[in-house]
C-alpha positions as CSV (number, residue, x, y, z in Angstrom):
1,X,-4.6,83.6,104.2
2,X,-4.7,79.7,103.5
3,X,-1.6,77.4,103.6
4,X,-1.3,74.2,105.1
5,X,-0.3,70.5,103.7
6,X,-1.7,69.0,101.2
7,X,-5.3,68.2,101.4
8,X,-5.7,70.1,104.6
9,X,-6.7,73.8,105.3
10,X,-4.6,75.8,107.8
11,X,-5.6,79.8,108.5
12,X,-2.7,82.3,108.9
13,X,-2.7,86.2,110.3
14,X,-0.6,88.8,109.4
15,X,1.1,90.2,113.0
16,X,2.7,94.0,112.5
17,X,4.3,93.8,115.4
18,X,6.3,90.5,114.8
19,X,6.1,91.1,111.1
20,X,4.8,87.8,110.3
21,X,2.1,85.1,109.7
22,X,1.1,83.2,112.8
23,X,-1.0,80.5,112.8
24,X,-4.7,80.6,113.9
25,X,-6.0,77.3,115.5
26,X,-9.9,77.2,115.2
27,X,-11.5,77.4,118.8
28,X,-13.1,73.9,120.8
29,X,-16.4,75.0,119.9
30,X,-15.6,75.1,116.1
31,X,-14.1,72.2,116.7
32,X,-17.1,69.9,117.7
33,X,-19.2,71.8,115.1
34,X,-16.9,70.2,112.2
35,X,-17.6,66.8,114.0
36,X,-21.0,66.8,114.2
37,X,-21.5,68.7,110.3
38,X,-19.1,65.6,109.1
39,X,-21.0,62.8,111.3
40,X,-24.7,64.2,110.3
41,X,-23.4,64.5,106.8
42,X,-22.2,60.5,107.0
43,X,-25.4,59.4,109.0
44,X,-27.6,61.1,105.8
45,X,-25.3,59.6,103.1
46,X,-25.3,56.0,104.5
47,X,-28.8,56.1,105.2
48,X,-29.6,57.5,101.9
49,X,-27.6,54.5,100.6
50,X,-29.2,51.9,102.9
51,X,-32.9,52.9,101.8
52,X,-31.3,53.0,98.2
53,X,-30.3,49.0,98.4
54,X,-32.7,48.3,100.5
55,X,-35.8,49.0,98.4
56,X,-34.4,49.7,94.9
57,X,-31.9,46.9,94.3
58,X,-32.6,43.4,95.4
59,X,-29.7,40.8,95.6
60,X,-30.2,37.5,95.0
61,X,-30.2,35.9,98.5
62,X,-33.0,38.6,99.4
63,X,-34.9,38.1,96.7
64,X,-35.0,34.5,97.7
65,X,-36.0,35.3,101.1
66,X,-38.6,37.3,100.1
67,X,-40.3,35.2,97.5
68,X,-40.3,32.4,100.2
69,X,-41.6,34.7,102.7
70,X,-44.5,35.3,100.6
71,X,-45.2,31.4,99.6
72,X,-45.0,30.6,103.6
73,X,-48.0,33.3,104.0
74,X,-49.9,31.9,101.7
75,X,-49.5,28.4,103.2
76,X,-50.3,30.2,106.1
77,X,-53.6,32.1,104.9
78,X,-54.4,28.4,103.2
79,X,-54.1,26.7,106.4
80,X,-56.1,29.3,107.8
81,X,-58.8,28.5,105.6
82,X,-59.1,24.9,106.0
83,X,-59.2,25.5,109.7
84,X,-62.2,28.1,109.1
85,X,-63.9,25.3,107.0
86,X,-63.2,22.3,109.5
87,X,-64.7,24.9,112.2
88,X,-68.0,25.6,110.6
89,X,-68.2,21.8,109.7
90,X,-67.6,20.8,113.8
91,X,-69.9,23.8,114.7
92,X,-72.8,21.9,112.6
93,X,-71.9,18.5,114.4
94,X,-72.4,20.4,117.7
95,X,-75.3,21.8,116.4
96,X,-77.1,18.8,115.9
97,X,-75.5,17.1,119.0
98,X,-77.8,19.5,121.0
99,X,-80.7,20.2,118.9
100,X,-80.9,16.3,117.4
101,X,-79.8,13.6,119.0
102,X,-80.2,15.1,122.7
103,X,-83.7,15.9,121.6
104,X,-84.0,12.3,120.9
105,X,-82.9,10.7,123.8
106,X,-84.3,13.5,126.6
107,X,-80.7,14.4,127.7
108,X,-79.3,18.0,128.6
109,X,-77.4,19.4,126.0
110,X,-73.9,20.5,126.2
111,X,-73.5,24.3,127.4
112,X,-71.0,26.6,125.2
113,X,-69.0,26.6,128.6
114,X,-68.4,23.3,128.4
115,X,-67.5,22.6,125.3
116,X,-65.3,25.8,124.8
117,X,-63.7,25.6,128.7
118,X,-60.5,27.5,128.9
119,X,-60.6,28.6,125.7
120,X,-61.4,32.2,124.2
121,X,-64.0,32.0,121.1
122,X,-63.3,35.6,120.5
123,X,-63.9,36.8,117.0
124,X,-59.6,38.1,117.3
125,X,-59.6,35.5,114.1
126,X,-60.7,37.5,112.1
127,X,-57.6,39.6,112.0
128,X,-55.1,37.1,110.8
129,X,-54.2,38.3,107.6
130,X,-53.1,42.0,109.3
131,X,-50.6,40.4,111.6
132,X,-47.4,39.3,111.6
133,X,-46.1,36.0,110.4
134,X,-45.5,35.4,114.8
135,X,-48.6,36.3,115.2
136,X,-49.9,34.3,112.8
137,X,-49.0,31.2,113.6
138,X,-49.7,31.6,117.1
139,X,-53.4,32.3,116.3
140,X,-53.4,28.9,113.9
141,X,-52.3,27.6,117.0
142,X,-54.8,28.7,118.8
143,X,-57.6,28.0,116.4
144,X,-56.0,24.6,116.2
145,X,-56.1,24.0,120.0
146,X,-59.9,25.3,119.8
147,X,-60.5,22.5,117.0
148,X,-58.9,19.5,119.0
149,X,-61.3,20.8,122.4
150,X,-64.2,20.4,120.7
151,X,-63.4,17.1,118.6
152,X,-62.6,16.0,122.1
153,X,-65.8,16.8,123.7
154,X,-67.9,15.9,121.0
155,X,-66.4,12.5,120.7
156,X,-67.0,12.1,124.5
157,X,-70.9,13.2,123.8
158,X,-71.6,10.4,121.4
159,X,-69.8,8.2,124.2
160,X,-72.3,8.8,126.3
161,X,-75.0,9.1,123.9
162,X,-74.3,5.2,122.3
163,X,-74.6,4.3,126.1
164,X,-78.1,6.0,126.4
165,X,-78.8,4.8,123.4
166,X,-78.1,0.8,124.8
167,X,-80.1,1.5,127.1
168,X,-83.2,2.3,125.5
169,X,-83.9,0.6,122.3
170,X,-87.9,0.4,123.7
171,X,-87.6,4.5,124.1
172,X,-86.0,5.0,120.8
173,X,-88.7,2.7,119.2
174,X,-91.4,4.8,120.5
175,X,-90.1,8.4,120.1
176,X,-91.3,10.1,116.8
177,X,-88.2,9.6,114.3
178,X,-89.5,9.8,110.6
179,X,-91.2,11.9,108.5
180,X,-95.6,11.4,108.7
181,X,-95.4,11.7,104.9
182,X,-92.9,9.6,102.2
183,X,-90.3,12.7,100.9
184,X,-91.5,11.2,97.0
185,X,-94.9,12.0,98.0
186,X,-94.4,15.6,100.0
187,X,-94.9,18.7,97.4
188,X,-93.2,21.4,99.5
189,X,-93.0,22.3,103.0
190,X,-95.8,24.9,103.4
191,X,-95.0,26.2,106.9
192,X,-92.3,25.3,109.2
193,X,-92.8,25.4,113.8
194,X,-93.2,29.0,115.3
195,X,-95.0,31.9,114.8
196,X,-96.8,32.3,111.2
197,X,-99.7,34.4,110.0
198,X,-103.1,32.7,110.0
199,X,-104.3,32.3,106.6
200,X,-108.4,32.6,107.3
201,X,-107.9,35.4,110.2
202,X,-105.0,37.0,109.2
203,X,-103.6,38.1,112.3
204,X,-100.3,36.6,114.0
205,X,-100.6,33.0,115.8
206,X,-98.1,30.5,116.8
207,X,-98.1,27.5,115.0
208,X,-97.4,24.7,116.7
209,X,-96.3,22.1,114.4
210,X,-95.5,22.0,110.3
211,X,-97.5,21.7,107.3
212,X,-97.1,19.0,104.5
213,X,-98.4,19.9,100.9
214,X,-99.2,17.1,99.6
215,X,-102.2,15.2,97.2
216,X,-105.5,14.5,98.2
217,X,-105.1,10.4,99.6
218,X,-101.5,10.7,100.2
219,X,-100.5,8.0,103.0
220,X,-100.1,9.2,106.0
221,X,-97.8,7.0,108.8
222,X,-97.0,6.8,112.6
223,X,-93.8,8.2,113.2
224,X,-93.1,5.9,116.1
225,X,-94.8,2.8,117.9
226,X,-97.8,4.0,119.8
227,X,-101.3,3.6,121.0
228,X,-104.2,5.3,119.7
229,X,-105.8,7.9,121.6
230,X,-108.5,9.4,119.5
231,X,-109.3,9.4,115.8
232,X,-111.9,11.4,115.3
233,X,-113.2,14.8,114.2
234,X,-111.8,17.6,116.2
235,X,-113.0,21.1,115.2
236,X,-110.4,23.4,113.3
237,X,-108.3,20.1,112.8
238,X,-110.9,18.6,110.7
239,X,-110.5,14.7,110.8
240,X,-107.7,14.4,113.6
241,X,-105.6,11.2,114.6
242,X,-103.5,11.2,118.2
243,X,-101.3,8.4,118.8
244,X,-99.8,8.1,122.2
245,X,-95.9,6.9,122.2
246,X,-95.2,6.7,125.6
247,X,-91.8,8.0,127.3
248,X,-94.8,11.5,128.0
249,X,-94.6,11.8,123.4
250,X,-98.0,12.0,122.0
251,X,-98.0,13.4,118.1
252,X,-101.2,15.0,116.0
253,X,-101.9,14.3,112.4
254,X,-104.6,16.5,111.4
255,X,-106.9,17.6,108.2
256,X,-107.1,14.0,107.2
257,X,-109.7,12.5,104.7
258,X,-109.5,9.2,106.0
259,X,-108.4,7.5,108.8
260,X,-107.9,3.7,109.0
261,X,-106.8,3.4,113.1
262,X,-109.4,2.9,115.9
263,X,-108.9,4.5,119.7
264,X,-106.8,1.9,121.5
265,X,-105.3,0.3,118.9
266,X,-101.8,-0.3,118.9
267,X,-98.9,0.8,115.8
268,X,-96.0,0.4,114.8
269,X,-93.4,3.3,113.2
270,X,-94.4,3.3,109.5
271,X,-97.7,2.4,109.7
272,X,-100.2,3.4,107.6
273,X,-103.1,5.4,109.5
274,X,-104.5,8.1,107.2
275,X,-105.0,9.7,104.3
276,X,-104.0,13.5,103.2
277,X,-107.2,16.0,103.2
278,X,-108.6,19.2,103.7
279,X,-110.6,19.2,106.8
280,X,-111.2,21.5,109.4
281,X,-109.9,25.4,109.1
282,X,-107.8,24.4,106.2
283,X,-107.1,26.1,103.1
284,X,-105.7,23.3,100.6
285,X,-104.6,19.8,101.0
286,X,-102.2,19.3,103.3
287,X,-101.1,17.3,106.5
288,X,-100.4,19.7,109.4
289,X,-98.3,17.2,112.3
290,X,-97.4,18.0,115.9
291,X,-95.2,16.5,118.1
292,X,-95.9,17.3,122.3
293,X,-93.5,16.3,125.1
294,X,-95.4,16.5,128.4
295,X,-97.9,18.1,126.6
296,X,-96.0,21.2,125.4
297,X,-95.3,21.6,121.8
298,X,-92.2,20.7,120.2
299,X,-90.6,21.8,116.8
300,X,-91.3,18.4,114.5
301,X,-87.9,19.0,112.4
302,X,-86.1,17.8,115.6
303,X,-87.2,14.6,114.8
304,X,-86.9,13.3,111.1
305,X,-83.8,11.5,112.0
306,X,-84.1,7.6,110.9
307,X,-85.5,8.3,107.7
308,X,-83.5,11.8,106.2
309,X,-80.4,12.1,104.8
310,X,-77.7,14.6,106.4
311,X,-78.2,16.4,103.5
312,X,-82.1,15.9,103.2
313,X,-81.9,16.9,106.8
314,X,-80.2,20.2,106.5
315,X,-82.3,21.1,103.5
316,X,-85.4,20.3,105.9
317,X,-83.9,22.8,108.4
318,X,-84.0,25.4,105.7
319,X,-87.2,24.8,104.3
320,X,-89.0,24.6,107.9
321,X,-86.7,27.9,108.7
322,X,-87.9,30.1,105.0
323,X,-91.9,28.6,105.1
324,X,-94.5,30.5,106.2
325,X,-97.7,30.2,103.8
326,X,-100.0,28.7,106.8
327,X,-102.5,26.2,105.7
328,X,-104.5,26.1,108.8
């Protein structure tokens, strides 16, 4: 039977030979069982509880931590942006440092392990918006850190390129720097520097300058101060002008219809010396132009840099990169 004080449960057993109820204590074992069935039976109900606030009721301090947690990311995701932006925009600069002006003034260009030294370019960036709001802003750091390196080095590379530059106002004079044909007067770029299909044999060549479309008679000018080497018919190249800069730079203007320079004669950048034609193995009018450094052929869209534009130059870039209708 069950008698015991109020709000507890005591067990009682009938003994014949005393005739009467003794009490029965439960044994250690059943003991620790009740613990343990009570504790488990608290751990679920507070945790049931927890998970209850925790994602069903929101109090007003947490709300407000939560809504500024979520404005902080975006700040965070904006700032990442920017960064991305400010990247691609330095990347161009560097671009240019090596491809451009070092072209121009016959200096080695800056090696990815120097510009980026000590620093990992690793593409881990691309992960920010999976991580944690730690990790986060340790990568903006990072990405930061990255950004103020290459300012850095770049701003030392113009350093040194305004010294070269100080030092050799004849050399830049000479060196090919502008266009061979006005931009009001070019009609498209019809091929850009590398390997193109011939347009009378059909089979792969390299072509080893660019092609101008332009009018029959359009002017054609010396892109730097030179001395005239030839100016005469030269086979495929039709009616063929070679001006000799100096500093080992001698350009080609070819498929001319006129030509109004003599051999030996000396020019100066942005002098008129011939006329747009269709001479030689060429298939419309046009002005095909090479520039050679020690006698090797060099891509012409390296040097158009007095007379384009940053944004005439980049749209150069893209027209030399897409052509490839071969005139010659």
């Amino acid at each position: 039977m069950r008698l015991g004080p109020v709000g507890k449960t005591a067990f009682y057993r009938y003994n014949s030979v005393t005739e009467s109820y003794e009490r029965v204590y439960p044994s250690w074992k059943s003991r620790m069982w009740i613990v343990v069935r009570h504790f488990a039976v608290g751990i679920i109900i507070g945790g049931a509880a927890f998970l209850l606030l925790d994602n069903v009721i929101d109090f007003p301090h947490e709300r407000m931590l939560k809504r500024e947690n979520r404005e902080l990311r975006s700040e965070l995701e904006i700032l990442n942006r920017r960064l991305d932006v400010a990247q691609a925009v330095l990347e161009d600069i560097a671009e240019r440092d090596n491809n451009f002006y070092r072209v121009m003034m016959q200096t080695e260009r800056i090696s990815d392990a120097q510009r980026y030294a000590g620093l990992d370019r690793d593409d881990r960036y691309n992960q920010l918006t999976s991580m944690a709001d730690n990790r986060l802003i340790g990568m903006l750091t990072d990405k930061m850190n990255l950004l103020e390196r290459e300012l850095y080095v770049q701003s030392k590379s113009f350093d040194h390129l305004r010294e070269l530059a100080g030092q050799q106002k004849d050399k830049l004079a000479h060196i090919p720097a502008i266009q061979p044909i006005a931009e009001k007067d070019m009609k498209q770029m019809a091929s850009g520097y590398g390997y193109r299909r011939d347009p009378v044999y059909g089979t792969g060549k390299f072509h080893e300058g660019m092609d101008f479309a332009a009018d029959k008679g359009t002017p054609v000018y010396a892109t730097g101060d030179a001395t005239v080497l030839s100016a005469e018919w030269n086979s495929g190249y039709g009616y063929m002008i070679e001006l000799n800069h100096g500093y080992n730079y001698v350009t080609r203007y070819a498929h001319l219809s006129n030509m109004h320079v003599r051999p030996g004669q000396k020019v100066k950048r942005g002098d008129l010396i011939g006329n747009v034609g269709n001479t030689g193995k060429s298939t419309g009018y046009h002005l095909h132009y090479e520039v050679r450094y020690n006698g090797v052929p060099q891509n012409p869209v390296n040097f158009y840099f007095y007379d384009l534009t940053p944004e005439q130059y980049n749209e150069m870039l893209q027209l030399a990169e897409n052509a490839g209708h071969v005139m010659d």
